[in-house]
N, CA, C and O atoms as a GROMACS GRO file, in nm:
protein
  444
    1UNK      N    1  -0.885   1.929   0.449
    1UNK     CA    2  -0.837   1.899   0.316
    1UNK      C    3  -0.752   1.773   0.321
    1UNK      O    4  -0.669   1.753   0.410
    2UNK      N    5  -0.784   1.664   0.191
    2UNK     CA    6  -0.673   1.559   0.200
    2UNK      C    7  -0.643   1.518   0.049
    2UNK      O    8  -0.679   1.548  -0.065
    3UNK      N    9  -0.568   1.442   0.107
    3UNK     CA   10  -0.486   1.415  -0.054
    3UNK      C   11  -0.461   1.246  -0.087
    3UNK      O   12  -0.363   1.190  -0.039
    4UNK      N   13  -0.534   1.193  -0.149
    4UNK     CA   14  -0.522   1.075  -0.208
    4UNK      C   15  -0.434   0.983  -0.310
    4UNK      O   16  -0.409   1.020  -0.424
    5UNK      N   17  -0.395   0.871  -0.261
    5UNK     CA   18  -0.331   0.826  -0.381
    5UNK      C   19  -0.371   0.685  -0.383
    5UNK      O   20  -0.390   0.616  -0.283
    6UNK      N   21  -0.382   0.646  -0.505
    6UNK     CA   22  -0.426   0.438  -0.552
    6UNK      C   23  -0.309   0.406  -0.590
    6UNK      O   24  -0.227   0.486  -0.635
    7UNK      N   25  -0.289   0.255  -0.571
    7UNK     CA   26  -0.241   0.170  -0.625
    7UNK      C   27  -0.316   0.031  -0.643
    7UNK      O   28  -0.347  -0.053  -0.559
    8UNK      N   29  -0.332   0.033  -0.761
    8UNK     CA   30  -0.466  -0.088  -0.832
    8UNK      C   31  -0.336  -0.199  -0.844
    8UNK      O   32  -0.215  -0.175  -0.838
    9UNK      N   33  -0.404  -0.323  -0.861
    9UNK     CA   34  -0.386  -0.409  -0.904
    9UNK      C   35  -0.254  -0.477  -0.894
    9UNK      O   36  -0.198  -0.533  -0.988
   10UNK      N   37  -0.197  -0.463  -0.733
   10UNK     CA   38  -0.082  -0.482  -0.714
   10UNK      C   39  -0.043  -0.641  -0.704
   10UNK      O   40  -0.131  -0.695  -0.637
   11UNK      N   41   0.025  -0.705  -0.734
   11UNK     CA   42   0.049  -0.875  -0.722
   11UNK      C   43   0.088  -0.882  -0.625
   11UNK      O   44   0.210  -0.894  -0.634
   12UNK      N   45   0.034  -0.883  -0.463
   12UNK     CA   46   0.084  -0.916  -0.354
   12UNK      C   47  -0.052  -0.899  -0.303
   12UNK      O   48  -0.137  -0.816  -0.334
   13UNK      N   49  -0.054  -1.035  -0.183
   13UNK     CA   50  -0.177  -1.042  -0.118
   13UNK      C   51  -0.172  -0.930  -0.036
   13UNK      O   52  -0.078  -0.857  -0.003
   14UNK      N   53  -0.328  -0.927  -0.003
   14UNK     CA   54  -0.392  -0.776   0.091
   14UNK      C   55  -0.352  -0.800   0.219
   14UNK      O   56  -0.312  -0.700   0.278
   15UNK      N   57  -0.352  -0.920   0.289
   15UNK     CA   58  -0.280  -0.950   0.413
   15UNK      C   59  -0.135  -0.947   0.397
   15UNK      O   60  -0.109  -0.899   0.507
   16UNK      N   61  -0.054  -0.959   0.357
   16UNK     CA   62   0.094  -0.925   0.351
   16UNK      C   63   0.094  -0.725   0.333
   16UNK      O   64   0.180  -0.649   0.378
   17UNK      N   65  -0.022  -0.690   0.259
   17UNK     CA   66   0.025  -0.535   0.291
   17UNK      C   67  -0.024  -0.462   0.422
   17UNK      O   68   0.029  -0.371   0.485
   18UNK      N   69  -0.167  -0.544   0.447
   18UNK     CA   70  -0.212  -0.480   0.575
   18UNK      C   71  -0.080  -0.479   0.691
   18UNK      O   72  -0.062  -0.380   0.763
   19UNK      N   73  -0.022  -0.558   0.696
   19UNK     CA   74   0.088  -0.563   0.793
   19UNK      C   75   0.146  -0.436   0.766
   19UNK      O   76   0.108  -0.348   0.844
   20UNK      N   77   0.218  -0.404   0.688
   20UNK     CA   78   0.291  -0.287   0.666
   20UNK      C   79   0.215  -0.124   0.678
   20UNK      O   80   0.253  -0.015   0.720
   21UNK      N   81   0.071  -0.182   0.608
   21UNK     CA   82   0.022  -0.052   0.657
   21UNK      C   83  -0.020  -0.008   0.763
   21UNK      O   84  -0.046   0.112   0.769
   22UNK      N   85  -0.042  -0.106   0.895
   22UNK     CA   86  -0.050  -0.106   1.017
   22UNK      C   87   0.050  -0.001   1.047
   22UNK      O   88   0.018   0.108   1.094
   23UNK      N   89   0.173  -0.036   1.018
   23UNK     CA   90   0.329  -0.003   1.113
   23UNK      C   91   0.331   0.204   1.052
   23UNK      O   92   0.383   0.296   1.115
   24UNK      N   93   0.242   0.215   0.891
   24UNK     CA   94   0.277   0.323   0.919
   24UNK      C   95   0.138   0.415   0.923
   24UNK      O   96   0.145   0.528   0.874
   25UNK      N   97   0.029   0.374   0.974
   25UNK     CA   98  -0.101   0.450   0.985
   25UNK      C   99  -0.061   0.518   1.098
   25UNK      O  100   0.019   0.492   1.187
   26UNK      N  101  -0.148   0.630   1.070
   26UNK     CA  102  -0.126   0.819   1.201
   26UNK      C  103   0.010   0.873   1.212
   26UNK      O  104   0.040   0.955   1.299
   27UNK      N  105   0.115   0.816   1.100
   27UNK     CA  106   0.241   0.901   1.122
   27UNK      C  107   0.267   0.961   1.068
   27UNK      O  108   0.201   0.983   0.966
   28UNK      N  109   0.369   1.024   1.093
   28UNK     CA  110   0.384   1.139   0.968
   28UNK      C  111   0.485   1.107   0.852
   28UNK      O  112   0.554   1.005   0.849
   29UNK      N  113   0.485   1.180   0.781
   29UNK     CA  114   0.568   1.108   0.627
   29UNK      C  115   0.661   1.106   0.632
   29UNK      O  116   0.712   1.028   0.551
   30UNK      N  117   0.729   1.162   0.697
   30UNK     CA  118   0.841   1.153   0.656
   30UNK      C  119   0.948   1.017   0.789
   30UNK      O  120   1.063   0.974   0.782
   31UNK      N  121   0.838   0.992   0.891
   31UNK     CA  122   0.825   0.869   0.989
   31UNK      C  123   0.823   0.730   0.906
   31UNK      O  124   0.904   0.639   0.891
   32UNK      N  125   0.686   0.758   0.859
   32UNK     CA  126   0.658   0.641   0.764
   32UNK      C  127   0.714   0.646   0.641
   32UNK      O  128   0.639   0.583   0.566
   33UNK      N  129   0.821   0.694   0.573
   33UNK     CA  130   0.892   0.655   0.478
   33UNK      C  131   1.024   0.639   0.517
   33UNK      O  132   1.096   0.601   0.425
   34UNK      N  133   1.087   0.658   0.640
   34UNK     CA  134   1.169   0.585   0.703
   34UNK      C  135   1.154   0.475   0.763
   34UNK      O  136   1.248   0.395   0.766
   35UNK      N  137   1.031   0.447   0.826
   35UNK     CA  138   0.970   0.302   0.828
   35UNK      C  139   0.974   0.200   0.693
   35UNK      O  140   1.026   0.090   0.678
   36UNK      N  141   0.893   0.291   0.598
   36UNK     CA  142   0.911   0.158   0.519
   36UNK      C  143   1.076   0.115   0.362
   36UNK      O  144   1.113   0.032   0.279
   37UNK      N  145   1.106   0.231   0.417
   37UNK     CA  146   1.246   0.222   0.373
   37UNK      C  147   1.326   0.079   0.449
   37UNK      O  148   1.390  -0.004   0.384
   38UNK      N  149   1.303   0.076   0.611
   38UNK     CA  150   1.391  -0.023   0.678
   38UNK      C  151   1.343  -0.089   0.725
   38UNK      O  152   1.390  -0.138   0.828
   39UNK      N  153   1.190  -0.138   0.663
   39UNK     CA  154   1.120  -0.267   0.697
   39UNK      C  155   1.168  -0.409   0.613
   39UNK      O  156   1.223  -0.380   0.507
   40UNK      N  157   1.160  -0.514   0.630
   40UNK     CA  158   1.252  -0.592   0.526
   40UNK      C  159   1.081  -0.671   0.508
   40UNK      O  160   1.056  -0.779   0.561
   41UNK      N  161   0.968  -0.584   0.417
   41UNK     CA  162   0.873  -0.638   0.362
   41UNK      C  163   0.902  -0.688   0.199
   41UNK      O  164   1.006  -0.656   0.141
   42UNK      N  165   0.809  -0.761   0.143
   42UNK     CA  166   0.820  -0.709   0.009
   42UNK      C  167   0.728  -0.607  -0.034
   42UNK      O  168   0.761  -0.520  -0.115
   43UNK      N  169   0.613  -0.614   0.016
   43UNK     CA  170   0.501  -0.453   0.029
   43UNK      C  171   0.560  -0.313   0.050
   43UNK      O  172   0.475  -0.225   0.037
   44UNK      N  173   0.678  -0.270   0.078
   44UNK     CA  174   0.756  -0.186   0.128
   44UNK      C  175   0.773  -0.102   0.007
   44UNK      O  176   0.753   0.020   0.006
   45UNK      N  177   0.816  -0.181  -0.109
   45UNK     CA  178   0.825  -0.085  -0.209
   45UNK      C  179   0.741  -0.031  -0.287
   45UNK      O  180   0.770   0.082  -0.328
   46UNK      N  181   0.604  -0.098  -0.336
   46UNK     CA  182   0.521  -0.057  -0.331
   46UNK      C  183   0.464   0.058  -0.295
   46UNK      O  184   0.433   0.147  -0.374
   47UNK      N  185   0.446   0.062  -0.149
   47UNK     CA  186   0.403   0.144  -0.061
   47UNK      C  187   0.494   0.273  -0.058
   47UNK      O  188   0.436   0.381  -0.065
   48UNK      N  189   0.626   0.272  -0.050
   48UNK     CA  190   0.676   0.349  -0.079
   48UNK      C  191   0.666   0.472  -0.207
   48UNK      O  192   0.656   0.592  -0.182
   49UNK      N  193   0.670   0.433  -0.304
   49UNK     CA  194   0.621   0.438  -0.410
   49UNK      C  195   0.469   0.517  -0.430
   49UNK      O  196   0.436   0.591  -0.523
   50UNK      N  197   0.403   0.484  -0.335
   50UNK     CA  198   0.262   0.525  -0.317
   50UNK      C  199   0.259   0.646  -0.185
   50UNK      O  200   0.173   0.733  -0.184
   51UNK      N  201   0.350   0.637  -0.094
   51UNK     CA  202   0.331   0.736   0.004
   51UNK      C  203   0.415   0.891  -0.114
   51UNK      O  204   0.363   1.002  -0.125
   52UNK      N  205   0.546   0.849  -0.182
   52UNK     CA  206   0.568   0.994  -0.263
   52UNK      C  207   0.520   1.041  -0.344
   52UNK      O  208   0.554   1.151  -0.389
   53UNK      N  209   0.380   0.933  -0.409
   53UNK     CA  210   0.277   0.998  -0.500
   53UNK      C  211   0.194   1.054  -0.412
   53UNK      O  212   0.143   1.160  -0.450
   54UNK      N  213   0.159   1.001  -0.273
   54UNK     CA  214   0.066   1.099  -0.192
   54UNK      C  215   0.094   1.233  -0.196
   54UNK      O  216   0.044   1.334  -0.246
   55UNK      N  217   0.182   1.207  -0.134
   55UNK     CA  218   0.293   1.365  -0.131
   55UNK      C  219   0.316   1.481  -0.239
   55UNK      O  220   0.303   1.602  -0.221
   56UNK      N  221   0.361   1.402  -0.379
   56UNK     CA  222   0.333   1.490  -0.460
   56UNK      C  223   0.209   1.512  -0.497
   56UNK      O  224   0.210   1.625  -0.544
   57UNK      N  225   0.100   1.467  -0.502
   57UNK     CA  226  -0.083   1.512  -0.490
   57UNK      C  227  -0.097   1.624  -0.374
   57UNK      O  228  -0.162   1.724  -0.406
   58UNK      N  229  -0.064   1.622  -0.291
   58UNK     CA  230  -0.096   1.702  -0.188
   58UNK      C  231  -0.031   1.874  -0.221
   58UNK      O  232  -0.093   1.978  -0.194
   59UNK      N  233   0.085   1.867  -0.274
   59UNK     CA  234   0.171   1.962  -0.299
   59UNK      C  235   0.093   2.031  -0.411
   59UNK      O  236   0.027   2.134  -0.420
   60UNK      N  237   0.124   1.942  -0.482
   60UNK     CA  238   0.109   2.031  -0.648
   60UNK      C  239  -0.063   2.051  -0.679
   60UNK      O  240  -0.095   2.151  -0.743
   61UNK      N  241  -0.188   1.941  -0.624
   61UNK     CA  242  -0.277   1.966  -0.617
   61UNK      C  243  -0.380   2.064  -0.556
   61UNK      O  244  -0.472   2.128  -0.607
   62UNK      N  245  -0.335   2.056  -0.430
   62UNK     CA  246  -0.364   2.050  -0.330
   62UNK      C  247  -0.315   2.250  -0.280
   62UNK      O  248  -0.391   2.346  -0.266
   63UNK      N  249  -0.175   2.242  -0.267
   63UNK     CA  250  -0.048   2.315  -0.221
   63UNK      C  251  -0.071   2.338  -0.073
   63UNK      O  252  -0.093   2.444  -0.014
   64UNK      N  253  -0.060   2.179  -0.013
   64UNK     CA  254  -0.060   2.163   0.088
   64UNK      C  255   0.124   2.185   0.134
   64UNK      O  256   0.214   2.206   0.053
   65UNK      N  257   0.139   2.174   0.274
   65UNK     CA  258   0.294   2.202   0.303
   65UNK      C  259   0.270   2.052   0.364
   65UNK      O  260   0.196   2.000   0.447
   66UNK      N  261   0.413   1.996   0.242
   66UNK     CA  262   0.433   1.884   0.310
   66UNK      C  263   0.465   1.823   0.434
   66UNK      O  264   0.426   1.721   0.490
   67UNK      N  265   0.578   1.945   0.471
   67UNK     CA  266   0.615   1.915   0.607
   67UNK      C  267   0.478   1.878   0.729
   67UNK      O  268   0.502   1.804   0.824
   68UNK      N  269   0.417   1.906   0.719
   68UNK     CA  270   0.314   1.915   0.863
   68UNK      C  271   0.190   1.778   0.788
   68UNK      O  272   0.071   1.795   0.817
   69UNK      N  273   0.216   1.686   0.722
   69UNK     CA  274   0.165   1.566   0.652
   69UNK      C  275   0.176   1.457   0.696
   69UNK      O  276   0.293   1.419   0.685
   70UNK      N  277   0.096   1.366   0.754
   70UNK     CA  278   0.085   1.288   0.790
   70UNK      C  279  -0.013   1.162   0.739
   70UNK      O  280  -0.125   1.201   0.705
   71UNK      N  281   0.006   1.043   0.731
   71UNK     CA  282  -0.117   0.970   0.708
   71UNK      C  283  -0.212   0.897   0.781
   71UNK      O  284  -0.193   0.793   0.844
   72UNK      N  285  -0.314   0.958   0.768
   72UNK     CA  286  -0.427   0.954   0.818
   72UNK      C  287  -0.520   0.863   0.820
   72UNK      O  288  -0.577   0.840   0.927
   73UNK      N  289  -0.574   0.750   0.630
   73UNK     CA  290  -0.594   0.686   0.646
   73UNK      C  291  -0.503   0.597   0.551
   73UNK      O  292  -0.403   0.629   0.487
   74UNK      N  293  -0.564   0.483   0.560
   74UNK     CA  294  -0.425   0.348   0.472
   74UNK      C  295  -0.506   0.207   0.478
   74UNK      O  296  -0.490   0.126   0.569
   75UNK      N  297  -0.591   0.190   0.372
   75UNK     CA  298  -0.624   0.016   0.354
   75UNK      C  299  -0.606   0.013   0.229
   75UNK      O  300  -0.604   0.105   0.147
   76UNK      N  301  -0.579  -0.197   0.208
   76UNK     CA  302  -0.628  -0.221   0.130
   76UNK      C  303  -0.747  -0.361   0.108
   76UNK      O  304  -0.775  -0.440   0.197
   77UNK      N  305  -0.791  -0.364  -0.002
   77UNK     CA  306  -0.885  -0.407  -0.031
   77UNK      C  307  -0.871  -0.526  -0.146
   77UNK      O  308  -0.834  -0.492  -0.258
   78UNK      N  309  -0.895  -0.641  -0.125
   78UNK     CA  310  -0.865  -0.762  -0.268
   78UNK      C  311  -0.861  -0.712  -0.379
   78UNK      O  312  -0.917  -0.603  -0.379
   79UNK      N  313  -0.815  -0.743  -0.484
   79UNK     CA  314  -0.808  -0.728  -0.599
   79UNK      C  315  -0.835  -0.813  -0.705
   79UNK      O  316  -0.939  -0.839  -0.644
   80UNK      N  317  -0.842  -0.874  -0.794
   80UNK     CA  318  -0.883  -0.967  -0.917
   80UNK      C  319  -0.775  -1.072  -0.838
   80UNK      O  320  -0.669  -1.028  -0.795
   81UNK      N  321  -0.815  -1.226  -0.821
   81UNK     CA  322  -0.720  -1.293  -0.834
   81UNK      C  323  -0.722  -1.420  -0.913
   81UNK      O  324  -0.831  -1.477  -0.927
   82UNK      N  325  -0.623  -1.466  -0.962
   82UNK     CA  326  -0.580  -1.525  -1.076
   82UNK      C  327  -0.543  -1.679  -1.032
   82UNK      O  328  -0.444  -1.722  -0.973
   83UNK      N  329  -0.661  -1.746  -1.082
   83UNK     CA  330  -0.657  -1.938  -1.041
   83UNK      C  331  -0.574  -1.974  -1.159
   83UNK      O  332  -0.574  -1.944  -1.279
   84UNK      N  333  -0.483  -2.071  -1.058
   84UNK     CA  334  -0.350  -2.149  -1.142
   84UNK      C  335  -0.409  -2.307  -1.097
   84UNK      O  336  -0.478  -2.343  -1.002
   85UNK      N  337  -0.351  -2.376  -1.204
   85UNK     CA  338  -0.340  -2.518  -1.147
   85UNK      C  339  -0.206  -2.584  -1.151
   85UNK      O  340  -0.125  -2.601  -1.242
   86UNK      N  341  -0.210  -2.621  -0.997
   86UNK     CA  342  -0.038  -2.683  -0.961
   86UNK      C  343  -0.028  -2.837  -0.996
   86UNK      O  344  -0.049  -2.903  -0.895
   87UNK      N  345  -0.006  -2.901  -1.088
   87UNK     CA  346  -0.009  -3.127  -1.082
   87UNK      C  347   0.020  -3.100  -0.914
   87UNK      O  348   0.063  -3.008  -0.844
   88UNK      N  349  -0.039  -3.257  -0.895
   88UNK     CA  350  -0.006  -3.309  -0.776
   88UNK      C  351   0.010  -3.488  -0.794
   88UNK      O  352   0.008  -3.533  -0.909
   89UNK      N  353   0.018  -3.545  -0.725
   89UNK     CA  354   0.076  -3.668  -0.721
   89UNK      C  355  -0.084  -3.744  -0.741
   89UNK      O  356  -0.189  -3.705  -0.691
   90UNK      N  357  -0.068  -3.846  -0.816
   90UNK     CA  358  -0.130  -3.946  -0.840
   90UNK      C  359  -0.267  -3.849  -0.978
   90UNK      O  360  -0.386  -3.872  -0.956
   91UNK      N  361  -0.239  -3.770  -1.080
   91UNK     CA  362  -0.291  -3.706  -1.171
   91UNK      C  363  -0.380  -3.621  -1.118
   91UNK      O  364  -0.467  -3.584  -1.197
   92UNK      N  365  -0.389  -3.561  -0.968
   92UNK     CA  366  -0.480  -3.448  -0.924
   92UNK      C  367  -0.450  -3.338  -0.923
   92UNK      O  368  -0.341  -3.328  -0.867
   93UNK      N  369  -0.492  -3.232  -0.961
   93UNK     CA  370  -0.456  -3.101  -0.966
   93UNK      C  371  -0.497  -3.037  -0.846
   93UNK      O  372  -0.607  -3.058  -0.795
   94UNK      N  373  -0.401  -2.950  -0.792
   94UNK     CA  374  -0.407  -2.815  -0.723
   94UNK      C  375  -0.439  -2.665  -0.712
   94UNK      O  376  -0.364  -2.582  -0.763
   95UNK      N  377  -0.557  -2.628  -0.641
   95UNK     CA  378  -0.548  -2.459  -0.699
   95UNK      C  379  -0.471  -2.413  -0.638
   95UNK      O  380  -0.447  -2.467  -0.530
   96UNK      N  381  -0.403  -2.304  -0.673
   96UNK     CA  382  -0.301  -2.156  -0.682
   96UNK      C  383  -0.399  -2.043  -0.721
   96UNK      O  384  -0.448  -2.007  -0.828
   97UNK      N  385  -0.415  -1.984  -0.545
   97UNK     CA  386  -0.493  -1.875  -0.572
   97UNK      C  387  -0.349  -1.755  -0.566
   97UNK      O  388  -0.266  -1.738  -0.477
   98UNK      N  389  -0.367  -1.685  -0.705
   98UNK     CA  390  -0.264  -1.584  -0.686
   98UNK      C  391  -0.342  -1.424  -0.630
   98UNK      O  392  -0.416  -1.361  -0.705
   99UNK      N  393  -0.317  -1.392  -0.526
   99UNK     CA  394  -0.398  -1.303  -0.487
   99UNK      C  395  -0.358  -1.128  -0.573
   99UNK      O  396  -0.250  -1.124  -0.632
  100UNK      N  397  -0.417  -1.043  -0.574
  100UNK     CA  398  -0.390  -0.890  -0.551
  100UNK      C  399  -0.426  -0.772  -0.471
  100UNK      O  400  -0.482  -0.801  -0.365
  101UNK      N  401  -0.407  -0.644  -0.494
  101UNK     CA  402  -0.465  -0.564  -0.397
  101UNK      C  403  -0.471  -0.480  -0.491
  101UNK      O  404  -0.433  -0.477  -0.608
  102UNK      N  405  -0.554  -0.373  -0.383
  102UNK     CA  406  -0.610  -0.224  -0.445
  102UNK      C  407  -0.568  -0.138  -0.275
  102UNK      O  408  -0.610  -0.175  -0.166
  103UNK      N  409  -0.497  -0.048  -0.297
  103UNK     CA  410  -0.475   0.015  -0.210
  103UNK      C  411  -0.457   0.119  -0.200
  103UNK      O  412  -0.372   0.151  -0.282
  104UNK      N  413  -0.500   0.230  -0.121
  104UNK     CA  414  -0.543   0.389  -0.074
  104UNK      C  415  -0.460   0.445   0.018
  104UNK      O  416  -0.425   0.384   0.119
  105UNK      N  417  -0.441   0.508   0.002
  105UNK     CA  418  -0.323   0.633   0.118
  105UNK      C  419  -0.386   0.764   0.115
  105UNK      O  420  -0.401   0.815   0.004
  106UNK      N  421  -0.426   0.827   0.218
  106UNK     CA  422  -0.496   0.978   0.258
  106UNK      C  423  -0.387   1.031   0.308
  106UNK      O  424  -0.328   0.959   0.388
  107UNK      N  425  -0.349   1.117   0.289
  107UNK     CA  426  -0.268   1.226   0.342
  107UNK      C  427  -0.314   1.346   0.417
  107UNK      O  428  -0.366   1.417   0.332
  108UNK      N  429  -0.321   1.396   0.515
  108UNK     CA  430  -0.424   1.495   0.600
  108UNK      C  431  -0.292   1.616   0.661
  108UNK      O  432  -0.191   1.575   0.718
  109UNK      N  433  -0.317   1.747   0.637
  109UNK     CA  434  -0.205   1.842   0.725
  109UNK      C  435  -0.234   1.772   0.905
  109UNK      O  436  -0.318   1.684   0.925
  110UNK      N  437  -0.154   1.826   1.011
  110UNK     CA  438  -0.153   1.817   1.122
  110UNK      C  439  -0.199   2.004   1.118
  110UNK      O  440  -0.170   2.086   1.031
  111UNK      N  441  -0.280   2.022   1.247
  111UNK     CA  442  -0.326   2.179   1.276
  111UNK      C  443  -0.223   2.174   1.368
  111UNK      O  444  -0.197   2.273   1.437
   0.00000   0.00000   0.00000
């Protein structure tokens, strides 16, 4: 049994979160929300945010016991991103790719 949670359409590139979700894939929750409590990311809160919606899915859906919860899996994936144009010197313009993400958290008991 597992327990899922999204976060669509977040304004932070997918490589700035993969980092963070590296540090807390196969741990357990309450590991990885002390991880990303005292990581100095900006993805941190986010993620945070998304590991206690895991948690409450698992509970109230689920009525899994949180305690023995861990996460199991954790990517994310691009999202819509949004072309800006920056001036540049001599009347040429610049693109500004503003990136996003879409990102997944599985929650799995430990046996």
């Amino acid at each position: 049994m597992e327990a899922k949670a999204y976060l669509r359409n977040v304004r932070i590139s997918p490589r700035k979160v993969s980092v963070v979700l590296n540090l807390i894939r196969n741990k357990d929750t309450e590991t990885a929300m002390a991880i990303l409590k005292y990581t100095p990311k900006a993805a941190c809160e986010p993620l945070q945010k998304l590991l206690k919606s895991a948690i409450a899915n698992a509970d109230h859906n689920f009525g899994m016991d949180t305690s023995n919860l861990y996460v199991a899996e954790c990517f994310v994936c691009p999202g819509p991103t949004m072309k800006r144009i920056r001036p540049r010197a001599q009347g040429r313009a610049f693109k500004v790719l503003k990136r996003s993400s879409h990102i997944t958290l599985v929650l799995k008991e430990q046996e």
